[in-house]
C-alpha positions in Angstrom: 10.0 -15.2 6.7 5.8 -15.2 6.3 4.2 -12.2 6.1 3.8 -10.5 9.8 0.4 -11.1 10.7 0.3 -7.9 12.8 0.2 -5.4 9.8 -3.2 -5.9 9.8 -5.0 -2.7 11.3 -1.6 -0.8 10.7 -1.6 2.7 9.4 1.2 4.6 7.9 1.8 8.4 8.3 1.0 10.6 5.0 3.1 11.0 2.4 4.3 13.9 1.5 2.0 16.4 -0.5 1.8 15.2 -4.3 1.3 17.9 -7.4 -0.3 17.2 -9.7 1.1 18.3 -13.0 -0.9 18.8 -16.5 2.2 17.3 -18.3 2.0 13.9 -15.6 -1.5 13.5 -16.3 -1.4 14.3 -20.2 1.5 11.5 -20.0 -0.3 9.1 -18.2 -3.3 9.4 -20.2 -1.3 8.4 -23.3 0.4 5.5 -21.8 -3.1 4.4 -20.4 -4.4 4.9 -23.9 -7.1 7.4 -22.4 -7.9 9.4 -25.5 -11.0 11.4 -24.2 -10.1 15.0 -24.7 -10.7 16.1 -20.9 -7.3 14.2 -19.8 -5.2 16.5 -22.2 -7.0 19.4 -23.9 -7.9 22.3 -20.9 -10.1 23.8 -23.1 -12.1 20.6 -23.2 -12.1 19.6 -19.4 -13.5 23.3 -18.7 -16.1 22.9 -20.9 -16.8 20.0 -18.3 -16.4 22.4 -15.3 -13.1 21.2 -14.6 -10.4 23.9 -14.0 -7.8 22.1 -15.5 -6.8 18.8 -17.2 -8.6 15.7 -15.4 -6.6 12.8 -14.7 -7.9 9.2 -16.1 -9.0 7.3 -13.0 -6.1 5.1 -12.8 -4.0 7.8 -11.8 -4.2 7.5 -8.6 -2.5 4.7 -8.4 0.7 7.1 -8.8 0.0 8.8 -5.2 -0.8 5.4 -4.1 2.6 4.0 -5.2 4.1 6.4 -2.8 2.3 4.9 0.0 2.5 1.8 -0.8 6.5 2.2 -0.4 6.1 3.0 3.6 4.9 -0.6 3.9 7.3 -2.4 1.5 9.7 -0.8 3.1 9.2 -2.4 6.5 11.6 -4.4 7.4 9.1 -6.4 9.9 6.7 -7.0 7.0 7.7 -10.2 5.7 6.7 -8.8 2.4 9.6 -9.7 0.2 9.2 -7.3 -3.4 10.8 -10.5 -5.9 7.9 -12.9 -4.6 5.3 -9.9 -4.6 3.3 -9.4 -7.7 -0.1 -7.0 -7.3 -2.9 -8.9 -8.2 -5.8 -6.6 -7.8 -6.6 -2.3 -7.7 -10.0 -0.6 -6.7 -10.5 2.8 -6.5 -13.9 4.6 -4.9 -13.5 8.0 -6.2 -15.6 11.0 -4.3 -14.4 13.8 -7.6 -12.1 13.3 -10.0 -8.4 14.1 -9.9 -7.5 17.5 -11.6 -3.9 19.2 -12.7 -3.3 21.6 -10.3 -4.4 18.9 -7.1 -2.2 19.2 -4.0 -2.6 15.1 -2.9 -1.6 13.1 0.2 -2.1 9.3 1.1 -2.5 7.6 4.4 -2.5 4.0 3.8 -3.6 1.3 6.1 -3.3 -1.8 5.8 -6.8 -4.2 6.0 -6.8 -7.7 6.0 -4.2 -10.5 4.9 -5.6 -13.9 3.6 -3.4 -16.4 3.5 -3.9 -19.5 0.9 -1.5 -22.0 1.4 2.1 -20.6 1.9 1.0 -17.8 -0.2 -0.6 -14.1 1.5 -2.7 -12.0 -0.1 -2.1 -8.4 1.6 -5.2 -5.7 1.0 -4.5 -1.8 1.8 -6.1 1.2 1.4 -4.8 4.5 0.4 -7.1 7.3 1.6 -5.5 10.3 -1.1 -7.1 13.7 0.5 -6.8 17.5 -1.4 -4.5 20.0 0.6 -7.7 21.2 2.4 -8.2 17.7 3.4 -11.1 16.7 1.5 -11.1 13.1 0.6 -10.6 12.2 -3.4 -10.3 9.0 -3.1 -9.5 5.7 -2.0 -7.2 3.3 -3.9 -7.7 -0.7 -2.5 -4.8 -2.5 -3.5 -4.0 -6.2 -3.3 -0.5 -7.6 -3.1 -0.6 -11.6 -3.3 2.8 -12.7 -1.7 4.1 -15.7 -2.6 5.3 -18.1 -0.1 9.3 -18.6 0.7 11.0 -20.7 -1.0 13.5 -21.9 2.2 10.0 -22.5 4.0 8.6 -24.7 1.2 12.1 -26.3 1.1 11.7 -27.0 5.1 8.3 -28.2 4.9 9.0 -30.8 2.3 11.9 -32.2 4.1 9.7 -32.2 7.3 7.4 -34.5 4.7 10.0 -36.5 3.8 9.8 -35.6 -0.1 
């Protein structure tokens, strides 16, 4: 099966609220090898005029992740998770992600390029606070490769 066309333009409701935890983001900064002091010290990131630890901007892509399961998980998609790798991440930031953050995402999905049998599937996670102020947006790219049974078809239709 291709990828269904018809996502485009399709939005997804919002997941549920996210907390963020000083221990997730002290975590993440040491896998992510973000050593400034503001991702783990408190002290430091309210000398910055942050109230609590401040996430490094790839964190996002956690809330994101959650979103990004409402559309793998449909089973119209075409989207097939063994033939998916992501291939691109963007994020426009309005502030930056702090412990303590209550986050949602509502995820849309906004274009799908096609290059040969292959789709490349763009969607935007809009991640808003618990008063509903926009944080920021995560653009993700999935590049979809093509089905093997269809490349087998079309090669027989070639007479390879």
């Amino acid at each position: 099966m291709a990828v269904n066309q018809d996502l485009v333009g399709r939005s997804f409701p919002p997941t549920a609220p996210y907390l963020v935890g000083r221990e997730k983001v002290r975590e993440f900064a040491r896998a992510v090898f973000a050593d400034a002091p503001q991702h783990t010290d408190v002290e430091a990131a309210r000398a910055l005029g942050f109230d609590d630890v401040v996430a490094p901007p790839t964190f996002a892509m956690v809330i994101q992740d959650l979103a990004l399961q409402q559309l793998l998980g449909q089973e119209d998609s075409g989207i097939v998770l063994a033939r998916t790798i992501h291939a691109e991440q963007r994020f426009s930031y309005r502030r930056p992600i702090v412990a303590g953050d209550e986050l949602t995402a509502t995820q849309r999905v906004t274009g799908i390029r096609m290059m040969g049998g292959n789709a490349m599937v763009t969607s935007e996670a809009a991640i808003t606070d618990a008063e509903g102020a926009h944080v920021v947006t995560a653009t993700s790219v999935l590049l979809v490769g093509a089905d093997a049974s269809a490349d087998d078809s079309a090669d027989e239709e070639k007479g390879a």
